[in-house]
FILOVEX-96030 format. One record per residue (C-alpha): x negated, y negated, z negated; residue in three letters; residue number from 1. Coordinates in nm, 4 decimals, decimal comma. Layout:
<r <X Y Z> ALA NUM> ...
***
This chain:
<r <2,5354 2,2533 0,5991> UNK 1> <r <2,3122 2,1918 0,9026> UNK 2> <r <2,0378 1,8917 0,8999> UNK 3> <r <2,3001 1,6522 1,1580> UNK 4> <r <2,5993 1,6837 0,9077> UNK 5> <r <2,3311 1,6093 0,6291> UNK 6> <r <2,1649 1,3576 0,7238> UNK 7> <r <2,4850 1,1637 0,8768> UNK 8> <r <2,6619 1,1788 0,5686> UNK 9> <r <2,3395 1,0686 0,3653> UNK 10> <r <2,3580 0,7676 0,5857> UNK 11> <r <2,7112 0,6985 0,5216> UNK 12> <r <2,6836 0,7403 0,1802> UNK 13> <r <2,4001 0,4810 0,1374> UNK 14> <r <2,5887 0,2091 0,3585> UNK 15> <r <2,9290 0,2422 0,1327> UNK 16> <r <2,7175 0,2168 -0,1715> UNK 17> <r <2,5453 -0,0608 0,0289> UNK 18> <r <2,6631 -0,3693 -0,1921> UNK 19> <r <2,5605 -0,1596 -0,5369> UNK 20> <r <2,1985 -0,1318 -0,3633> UNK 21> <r <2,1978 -0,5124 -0,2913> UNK 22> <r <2,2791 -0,6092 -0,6366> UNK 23> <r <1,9801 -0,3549 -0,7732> UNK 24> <r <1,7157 -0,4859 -0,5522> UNK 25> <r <1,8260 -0,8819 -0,6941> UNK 26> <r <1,7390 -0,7245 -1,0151> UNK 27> <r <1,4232 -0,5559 -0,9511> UNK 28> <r <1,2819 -0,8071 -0,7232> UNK 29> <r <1,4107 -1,0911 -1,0006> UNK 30> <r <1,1131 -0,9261 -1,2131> UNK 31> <r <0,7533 -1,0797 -1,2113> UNK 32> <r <0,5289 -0,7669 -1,1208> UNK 33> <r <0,1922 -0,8724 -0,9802> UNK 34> <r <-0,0938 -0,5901 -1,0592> UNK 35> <r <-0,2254 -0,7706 -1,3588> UNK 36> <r <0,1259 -0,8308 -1,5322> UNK 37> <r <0,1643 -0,5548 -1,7317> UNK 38> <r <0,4712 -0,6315 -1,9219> UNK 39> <r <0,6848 -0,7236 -1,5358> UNK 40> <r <0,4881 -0,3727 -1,4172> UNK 41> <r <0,6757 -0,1952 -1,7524> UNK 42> <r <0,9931 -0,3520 -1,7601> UNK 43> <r <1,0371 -0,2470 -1,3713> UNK 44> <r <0,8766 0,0937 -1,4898> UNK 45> <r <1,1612 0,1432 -1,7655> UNK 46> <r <1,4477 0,0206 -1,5414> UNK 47> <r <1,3375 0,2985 -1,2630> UNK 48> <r <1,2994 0,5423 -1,5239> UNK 49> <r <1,6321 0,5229 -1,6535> UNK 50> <r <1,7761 0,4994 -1,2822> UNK 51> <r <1,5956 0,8253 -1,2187> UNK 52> <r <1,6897 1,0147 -1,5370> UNK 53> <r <2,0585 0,9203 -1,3983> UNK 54> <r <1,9984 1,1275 -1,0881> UNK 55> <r <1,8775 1,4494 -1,3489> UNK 56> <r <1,4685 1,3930 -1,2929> UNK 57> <r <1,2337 1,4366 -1,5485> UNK 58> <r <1,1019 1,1240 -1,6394> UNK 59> <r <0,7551 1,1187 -1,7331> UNK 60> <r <0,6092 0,7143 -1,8200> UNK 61> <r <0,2425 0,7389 -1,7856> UNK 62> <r <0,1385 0,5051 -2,0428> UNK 63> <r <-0,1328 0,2744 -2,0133> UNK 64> <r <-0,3304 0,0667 -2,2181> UNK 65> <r <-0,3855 -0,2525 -2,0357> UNK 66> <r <-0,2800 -0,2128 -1,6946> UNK 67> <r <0,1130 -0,1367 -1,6014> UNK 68> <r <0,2706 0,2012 -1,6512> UNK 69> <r <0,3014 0,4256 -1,3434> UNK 70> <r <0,5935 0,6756 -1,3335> UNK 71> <r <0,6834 1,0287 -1,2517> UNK 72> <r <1,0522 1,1965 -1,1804> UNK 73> <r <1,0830 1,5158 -1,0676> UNK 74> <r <1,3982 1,7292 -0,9722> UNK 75> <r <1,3760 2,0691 -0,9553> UNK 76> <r <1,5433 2,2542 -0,7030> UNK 77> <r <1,6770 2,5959 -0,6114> UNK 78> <r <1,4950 2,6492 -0,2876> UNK 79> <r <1,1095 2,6127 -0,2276> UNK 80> <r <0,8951 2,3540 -0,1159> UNK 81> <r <0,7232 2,0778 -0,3158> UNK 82> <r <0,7588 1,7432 -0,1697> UNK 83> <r <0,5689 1,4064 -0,2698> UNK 84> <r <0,7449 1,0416 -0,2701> UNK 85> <r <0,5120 0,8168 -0,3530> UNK 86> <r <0,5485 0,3950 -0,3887> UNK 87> <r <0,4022 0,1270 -0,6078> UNK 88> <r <0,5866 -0,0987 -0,8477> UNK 89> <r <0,3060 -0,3969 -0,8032> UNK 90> <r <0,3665 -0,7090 -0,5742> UNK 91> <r <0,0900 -0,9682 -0,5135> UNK 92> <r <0,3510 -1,2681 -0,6561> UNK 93> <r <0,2004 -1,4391 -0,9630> UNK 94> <r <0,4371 -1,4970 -1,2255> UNK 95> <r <0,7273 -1,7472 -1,1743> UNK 96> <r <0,7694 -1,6028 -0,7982> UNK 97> <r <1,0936 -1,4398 -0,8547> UNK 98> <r <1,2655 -1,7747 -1,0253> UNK 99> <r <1,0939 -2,0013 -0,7485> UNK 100> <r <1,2207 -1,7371 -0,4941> UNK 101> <r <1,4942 -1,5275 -0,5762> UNK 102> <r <1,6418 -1,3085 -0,3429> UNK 103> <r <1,8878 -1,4463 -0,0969> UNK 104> <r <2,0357 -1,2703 0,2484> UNK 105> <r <2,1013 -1,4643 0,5856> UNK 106> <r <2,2764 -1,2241 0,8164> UNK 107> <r <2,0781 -0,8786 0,8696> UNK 108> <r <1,7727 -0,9750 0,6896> UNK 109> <r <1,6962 -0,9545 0,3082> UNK 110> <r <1,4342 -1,1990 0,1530> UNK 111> <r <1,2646 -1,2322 -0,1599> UNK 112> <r <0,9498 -1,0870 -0,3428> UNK 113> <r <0,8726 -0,7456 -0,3283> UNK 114> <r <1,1684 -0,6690 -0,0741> UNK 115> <r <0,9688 -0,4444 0,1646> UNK 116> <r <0,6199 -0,4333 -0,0324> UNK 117> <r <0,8254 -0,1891 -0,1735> UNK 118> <r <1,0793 -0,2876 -0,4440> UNK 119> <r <1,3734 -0,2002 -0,1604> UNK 120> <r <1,2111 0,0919 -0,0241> UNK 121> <r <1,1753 0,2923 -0,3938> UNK 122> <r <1,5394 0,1695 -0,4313> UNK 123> <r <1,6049 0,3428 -0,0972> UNK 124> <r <1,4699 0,6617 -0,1810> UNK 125> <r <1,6421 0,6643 -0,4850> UNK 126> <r <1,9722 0,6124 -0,2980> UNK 127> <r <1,8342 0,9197 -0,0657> UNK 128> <r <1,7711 1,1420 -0,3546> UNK 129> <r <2,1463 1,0134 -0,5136> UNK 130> <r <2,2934 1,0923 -0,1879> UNK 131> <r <2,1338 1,4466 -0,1829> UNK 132> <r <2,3147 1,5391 -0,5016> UNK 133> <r <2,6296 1,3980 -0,4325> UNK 134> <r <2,6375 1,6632 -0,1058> UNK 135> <r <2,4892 1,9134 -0,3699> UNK 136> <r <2,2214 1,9774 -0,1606> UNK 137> <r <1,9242 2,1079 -0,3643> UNK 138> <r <1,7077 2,3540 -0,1080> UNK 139> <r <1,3747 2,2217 -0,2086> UNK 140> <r <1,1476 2,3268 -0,4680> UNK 141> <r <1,0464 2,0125 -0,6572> UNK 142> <r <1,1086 1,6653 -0,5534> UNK 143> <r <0,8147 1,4399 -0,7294> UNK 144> <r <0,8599 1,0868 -0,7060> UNK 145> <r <0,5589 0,8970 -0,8095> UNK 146> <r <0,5659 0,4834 -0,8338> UNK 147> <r <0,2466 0,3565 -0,9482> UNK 148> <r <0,1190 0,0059 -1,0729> UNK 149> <r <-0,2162 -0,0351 -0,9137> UNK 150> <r <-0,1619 -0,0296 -0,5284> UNK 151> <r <-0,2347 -0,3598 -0,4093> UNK 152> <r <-0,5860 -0,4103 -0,6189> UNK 153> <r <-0,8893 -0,2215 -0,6006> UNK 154> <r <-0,9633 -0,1848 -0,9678> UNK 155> <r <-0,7137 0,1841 -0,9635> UNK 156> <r <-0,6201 0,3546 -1,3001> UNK 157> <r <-0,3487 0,5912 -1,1225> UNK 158> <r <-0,5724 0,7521 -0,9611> UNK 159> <r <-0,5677 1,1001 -1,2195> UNK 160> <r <-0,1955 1,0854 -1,1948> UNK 161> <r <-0,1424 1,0753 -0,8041> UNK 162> <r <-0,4370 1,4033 -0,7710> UNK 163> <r <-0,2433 1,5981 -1,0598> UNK 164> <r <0,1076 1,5770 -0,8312> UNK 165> <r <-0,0474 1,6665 -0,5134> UNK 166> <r <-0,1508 2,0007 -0,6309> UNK 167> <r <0,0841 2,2627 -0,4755> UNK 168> <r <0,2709 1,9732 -0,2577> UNK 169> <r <0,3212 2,0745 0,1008> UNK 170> <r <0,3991 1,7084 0,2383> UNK 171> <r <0,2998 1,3276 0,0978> UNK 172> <r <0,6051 1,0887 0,2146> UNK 173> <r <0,4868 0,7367 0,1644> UNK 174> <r <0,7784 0,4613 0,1132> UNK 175> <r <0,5752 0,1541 0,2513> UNK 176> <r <0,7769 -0,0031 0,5218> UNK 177> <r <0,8484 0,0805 0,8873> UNK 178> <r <0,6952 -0,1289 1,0789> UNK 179> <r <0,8697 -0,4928 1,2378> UNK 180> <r <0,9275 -0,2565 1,5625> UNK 181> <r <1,0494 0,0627 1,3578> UNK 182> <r <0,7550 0,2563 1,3664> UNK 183> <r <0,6360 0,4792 1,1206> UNK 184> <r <0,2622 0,5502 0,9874> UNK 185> <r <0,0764 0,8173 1,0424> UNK 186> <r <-0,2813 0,6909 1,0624> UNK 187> <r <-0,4510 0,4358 0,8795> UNK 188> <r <-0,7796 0,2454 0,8888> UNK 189> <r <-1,0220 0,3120 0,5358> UNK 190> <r <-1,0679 0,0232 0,3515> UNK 191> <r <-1,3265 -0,1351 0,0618> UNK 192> <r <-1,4548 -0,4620 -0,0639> UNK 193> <r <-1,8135 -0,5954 -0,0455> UNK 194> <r <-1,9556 -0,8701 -0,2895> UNK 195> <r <-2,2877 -1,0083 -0,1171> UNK 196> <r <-2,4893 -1,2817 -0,3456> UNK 197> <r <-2,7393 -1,4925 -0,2748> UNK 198> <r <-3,0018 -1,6415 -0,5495> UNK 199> <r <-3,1916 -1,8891 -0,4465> UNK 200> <r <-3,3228 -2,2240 -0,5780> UNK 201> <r <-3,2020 -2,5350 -0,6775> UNK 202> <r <-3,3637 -2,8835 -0,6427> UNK 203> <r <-3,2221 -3,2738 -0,6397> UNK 204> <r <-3,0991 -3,2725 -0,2729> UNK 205> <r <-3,2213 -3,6567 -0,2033> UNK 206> <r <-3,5590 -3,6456 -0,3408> UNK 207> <r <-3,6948 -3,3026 -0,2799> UNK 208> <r <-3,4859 -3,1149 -0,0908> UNK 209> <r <-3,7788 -2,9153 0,0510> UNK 210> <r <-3,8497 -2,7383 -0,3014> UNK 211> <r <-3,5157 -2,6170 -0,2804> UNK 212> <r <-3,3889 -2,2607 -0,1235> UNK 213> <r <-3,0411 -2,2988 -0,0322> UNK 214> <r <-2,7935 -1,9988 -0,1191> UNK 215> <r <-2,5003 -2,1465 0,0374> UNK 216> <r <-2,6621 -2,1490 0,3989> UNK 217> <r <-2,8453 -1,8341 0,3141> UNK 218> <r <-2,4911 -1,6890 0,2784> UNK 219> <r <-2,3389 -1,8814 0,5529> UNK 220> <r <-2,5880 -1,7191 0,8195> UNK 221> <r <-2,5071 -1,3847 0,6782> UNK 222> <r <-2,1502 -1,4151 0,7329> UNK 223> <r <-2,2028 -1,5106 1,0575> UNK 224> <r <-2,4381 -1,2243 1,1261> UNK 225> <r <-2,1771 -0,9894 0,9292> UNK 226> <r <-1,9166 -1,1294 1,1472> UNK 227> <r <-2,1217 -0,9865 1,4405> UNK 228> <r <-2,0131 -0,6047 1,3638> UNK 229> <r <-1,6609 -0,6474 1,4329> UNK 230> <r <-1,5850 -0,4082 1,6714> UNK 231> <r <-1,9320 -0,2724 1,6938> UNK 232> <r <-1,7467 0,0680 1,5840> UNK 233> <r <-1,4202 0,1587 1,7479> UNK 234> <r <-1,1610 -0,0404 1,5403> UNK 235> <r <-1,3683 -0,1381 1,2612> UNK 236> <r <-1,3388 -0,4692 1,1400> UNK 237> <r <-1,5225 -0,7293 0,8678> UNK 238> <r <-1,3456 -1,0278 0,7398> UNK 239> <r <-1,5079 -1,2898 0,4966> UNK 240> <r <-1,2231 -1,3507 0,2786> UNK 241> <r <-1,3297 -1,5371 -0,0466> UNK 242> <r <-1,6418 -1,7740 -0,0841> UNK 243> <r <-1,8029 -1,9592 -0,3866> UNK 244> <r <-2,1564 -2,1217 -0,4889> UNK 245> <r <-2,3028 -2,4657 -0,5650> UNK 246> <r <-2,2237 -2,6657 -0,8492> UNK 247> <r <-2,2017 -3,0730 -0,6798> UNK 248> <r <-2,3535 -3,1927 -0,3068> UNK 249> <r <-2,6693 -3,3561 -0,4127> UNK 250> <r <-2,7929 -3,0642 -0,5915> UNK 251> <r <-2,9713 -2,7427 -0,3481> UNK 252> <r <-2,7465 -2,4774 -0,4559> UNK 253> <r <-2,9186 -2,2024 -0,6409> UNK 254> <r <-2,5816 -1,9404 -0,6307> UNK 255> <r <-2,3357 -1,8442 -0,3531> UNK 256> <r <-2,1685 -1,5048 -0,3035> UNK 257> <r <-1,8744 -1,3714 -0,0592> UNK 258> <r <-1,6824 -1,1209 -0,0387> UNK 259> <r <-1,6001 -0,9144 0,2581> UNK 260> <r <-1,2961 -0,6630 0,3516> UNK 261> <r <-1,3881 -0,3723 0,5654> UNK 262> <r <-1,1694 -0,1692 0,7391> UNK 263> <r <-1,3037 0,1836 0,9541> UNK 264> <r <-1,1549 0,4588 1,0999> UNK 265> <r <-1,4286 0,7139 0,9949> UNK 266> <r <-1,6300 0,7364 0,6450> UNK 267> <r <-1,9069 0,7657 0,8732> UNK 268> <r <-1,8278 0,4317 1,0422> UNK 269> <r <-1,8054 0,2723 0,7034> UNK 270> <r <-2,1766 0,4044 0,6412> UNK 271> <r <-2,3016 0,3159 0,8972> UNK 272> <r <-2,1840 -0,0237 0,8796> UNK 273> <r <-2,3628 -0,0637 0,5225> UNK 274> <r <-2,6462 0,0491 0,6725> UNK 275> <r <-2,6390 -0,2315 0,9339> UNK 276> <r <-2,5613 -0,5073 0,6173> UNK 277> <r <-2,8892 -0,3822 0,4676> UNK 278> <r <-3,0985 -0,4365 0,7938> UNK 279> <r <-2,9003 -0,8016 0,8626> UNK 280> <r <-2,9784 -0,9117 0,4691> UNK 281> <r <-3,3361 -0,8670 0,5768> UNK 282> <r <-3,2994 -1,0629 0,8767> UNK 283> <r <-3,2883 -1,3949 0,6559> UNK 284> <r <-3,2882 -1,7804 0,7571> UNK 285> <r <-3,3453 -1,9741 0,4104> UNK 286> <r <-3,7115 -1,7620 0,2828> UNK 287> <r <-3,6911 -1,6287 -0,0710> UNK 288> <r <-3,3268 -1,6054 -0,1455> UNK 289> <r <-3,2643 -1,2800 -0,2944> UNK 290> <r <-2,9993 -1,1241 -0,1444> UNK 291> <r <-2,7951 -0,8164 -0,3086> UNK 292> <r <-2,4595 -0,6562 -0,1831> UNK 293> <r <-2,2079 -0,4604 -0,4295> UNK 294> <r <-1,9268 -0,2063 -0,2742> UNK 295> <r <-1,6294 -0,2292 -0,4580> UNK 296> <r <-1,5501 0,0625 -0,7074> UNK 297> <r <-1,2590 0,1631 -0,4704> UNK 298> <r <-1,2876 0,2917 -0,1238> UNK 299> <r <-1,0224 0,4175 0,0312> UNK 300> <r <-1,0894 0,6711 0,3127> UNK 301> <r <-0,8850 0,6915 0,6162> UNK 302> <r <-0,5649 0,8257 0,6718> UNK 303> <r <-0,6835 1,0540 0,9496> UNK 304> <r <-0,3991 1,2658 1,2419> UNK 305> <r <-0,3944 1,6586 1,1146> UNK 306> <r <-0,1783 1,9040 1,3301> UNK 307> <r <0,0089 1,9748 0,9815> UNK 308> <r <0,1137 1,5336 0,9636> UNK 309> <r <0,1768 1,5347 1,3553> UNK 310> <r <0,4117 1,8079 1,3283> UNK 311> <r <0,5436 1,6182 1,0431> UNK 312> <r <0,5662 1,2436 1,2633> UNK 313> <r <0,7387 1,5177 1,5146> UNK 314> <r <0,9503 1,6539 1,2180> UNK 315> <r <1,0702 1,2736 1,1431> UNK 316> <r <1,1123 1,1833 1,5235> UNK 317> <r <1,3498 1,4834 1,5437> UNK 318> <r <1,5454 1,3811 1,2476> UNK 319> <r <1,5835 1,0082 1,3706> UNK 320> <r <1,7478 1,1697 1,7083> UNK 321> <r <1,9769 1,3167 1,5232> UNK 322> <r <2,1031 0,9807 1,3471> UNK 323> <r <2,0844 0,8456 1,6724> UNK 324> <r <1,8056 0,6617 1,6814> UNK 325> <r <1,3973 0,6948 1,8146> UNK 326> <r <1,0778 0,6287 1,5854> UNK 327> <r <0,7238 0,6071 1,6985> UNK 328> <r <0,4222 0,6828 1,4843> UNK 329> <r <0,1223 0,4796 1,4759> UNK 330> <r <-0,2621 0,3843 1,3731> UNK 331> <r <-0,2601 0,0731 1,1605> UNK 332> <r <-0,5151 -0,1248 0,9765> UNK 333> <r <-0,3349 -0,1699 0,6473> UNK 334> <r <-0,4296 0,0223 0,3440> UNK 335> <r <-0,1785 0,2556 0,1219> UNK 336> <r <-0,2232 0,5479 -0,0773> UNK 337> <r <-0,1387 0,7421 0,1667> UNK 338> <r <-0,5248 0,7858 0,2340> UNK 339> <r <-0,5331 0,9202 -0,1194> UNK 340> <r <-0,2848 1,2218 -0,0515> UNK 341> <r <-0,4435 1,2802 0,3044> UNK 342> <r <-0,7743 1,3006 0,1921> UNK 343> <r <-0,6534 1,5900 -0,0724> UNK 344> <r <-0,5272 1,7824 0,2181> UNK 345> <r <-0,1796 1,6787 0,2247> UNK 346> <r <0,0340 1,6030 0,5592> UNK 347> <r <0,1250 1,2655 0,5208> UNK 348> <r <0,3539 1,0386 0,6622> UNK 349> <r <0,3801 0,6962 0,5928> UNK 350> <r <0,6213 0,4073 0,6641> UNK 351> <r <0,9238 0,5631 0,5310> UNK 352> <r <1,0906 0,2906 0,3832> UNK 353> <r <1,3697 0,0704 0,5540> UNK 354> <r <1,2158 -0,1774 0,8238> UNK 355> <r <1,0505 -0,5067 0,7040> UNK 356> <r <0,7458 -0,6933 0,7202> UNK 357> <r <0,5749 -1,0032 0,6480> UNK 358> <r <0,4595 -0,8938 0,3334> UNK 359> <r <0,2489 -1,0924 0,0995> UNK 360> <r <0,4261 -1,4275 0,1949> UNK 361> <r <0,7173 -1,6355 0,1422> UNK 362> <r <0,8719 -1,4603 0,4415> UNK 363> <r <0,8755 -1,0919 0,3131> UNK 364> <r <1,1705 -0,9545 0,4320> UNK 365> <r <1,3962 -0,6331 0,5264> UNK 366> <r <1,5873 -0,5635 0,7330> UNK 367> <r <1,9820 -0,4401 0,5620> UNK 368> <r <2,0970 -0,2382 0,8454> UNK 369> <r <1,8352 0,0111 0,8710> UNK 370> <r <1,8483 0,0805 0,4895> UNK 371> <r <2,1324 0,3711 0,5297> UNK 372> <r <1,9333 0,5207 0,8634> UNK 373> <r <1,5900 0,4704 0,6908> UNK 374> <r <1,7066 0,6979 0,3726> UNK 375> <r <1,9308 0,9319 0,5687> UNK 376> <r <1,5392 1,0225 0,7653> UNK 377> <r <1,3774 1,0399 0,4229> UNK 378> <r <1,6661 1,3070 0,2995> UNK 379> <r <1,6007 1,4778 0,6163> UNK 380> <r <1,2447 1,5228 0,5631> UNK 381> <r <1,2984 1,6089 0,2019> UNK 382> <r <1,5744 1,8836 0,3211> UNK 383> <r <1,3553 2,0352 0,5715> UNK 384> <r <1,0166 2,0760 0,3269> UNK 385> <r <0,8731 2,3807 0,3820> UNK 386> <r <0,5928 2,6124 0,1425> UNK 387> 
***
């Protein structure tokens, strides 16, 4: 069978089974799974498991103690070729989300929790992966589909699980969503957390404020200063995201901290930048606040351009001509784990799911009709993996 005659009828085998698909995501997205709800994480864990034992993977459950399970199918094939899926399970919805908002469709677009951040886009490559064995089409080595429960916090357990399945994997496909416009991924910005705290002194703010040394403005003219790098690097940015100190107004506040995103295109931009923190804390307004910054335990490098993931993003371009239809590839500054799988030397491509956006508010959505197109281009890549 050649790639048009595959990929076309992968495509029209997702859109009749369209209405099954619509009916799974209500389900899945119908489940609380934020990061820190284990039991949500498991039960959507289980349910995916038993879907993918259905197509003939083994299922492994990665068990773990407190945080959610993360899951592994693979399908062995009779070609070669070892080819990566990987998604996440976790949404950033706090538990009683998927009552408040259950999923509901109003013409082309799907909303609800978890639609495109990536509940529907796992579902999609499942339906991919179904289609490819209802054509019988099994030239590929392995197919390992990884969904982990950690994606969308930087305290990672999964990380031991998504190193072991890259080894002897010649391409990462990441399921996040295309882009509002369509696009695919394939660059992305690194990313980390910084927790900056300021100890100073209290004192009773009426009747001697000058004994005081105030850790709120202390960290106030730091943010400001902080705020002062963006751009100083190509693309890099610094956002002060969360803030806390003080305890009521007519007390000097002896405690404030913030914490700052980063976002780089080079690990040496991101040193460089901490560099430049350590030479503003120094540059201080209020005298004798002690000043200390923390990096989170979680960087995530950059999702860098290789010839081997262009000629993939050229691979997937080809493919999407042949369903009638054009992708792009772009640079973005959202994190996924495709950084993980690039920086162990895998060609990656990201954005693989069906189009949506919006994601971590009330307005997630997806788009329906590019769920058949969107899996018919992930067969295609899968079908054309190469040792």
């Amino acid at each position: 069978m050649d790639l048009q005659t595959l990929v076309c009828d992968v495509e029209r085998y997702t859109q009749q089974h369209l209405a099954t698909y619509i009916e799974e995501l209500r389900l899945l997205c119908g489940i609380d799974s934020d990061s820190y709800n284990k039991v949500g994480l498991d039960i959507v864990a289980a349910w995916l498991a038993t879907r993918m034992r259905g197509l003939g993977m083994d299922v492994t459950i990665v068990e773990r103690e407190e945080w959610g399970n993360d899951l592994l199918g693979v399908l062995h094939g009779t070609g070669q070729g070892n080819v990566l899926l990987l998604g996440h399970m976790d949404t950033v919805y706090p538990v009683g989300t998927a009552a408040a908002r259950p999923l509901r469709i109003e013409g082309d677009m799907v909303y609800g929790p978890g639609v495109c951040d990536m509940k529907g886009n796992i579902l999609a490559a499942l339906y991919a992966i179904e289609a490819l064995q209802a054509l019988r089409f099994s030239d590929y080595g392995e197919i390992r589909f990884l969904c982990v429960s950690d994606e969308e916090i930087n305290v990672r357990h999964s990380h031991d699980v998504i190193q072991r399945v890259c080894q002897n994997c010649q391409r990462s496909l990441v399921l996040e969503a295309a882009r509002d416009n369509g696009d695919l991924v394939s660059a992305r910005k690194g990313h980390t957390w910084y927790t900056l705290t300021a100890q100073g002194r209290s004192a009773h703010a009426g009747v001697e404020p000058e004994k005081g040394r105030n850790a709120i403005v202390e960290v106030a003219h730091q943010i400001l200063q902080f705020r002062n790098l963006n751009g100083w690097r190509e693309g890099l940015t610094v956002n002060a995201g969360v803030i806390s100190g003080g305890t009521v107004p007519n007390v000097v506040p002896d405690f404030a901290q913030v914490r700052f995103d980063l976002r780089f295109l080079t690990d040496d931009d991101r040193k460089a930048t901490e560099r430049r923190f350590h030479e503003l804390m120094e540059q201080q307004l209020i005298p004798d606040v002690e000043l200390t910054i923390e990096v989170a335990p979680d960087v995530k490098s950059p999702m860098v351009r290789t010839p081997a993931s262009m000629r993939l993003a050229e691979q997937a371009r080809h493919i999407a001509h042949l369903l009638d239809f054009s992708v792009n590839h772009v640079l973005t500054g959202g994190a996924s784990d495709g950084s993980f799988t690039s920086e162990y030397g895998i060609p990656t491509l990201d954005g693989l799911g069906p189009i949506g956006g919006r994601d971590h508010s009330p307005y997630e959505y997806l788009v329906l009709d590019s769920v058949a197109p969107r899996a018919a281009l992930l067969a295609g890549l899968i079908a054309t993996t190469m040792p």
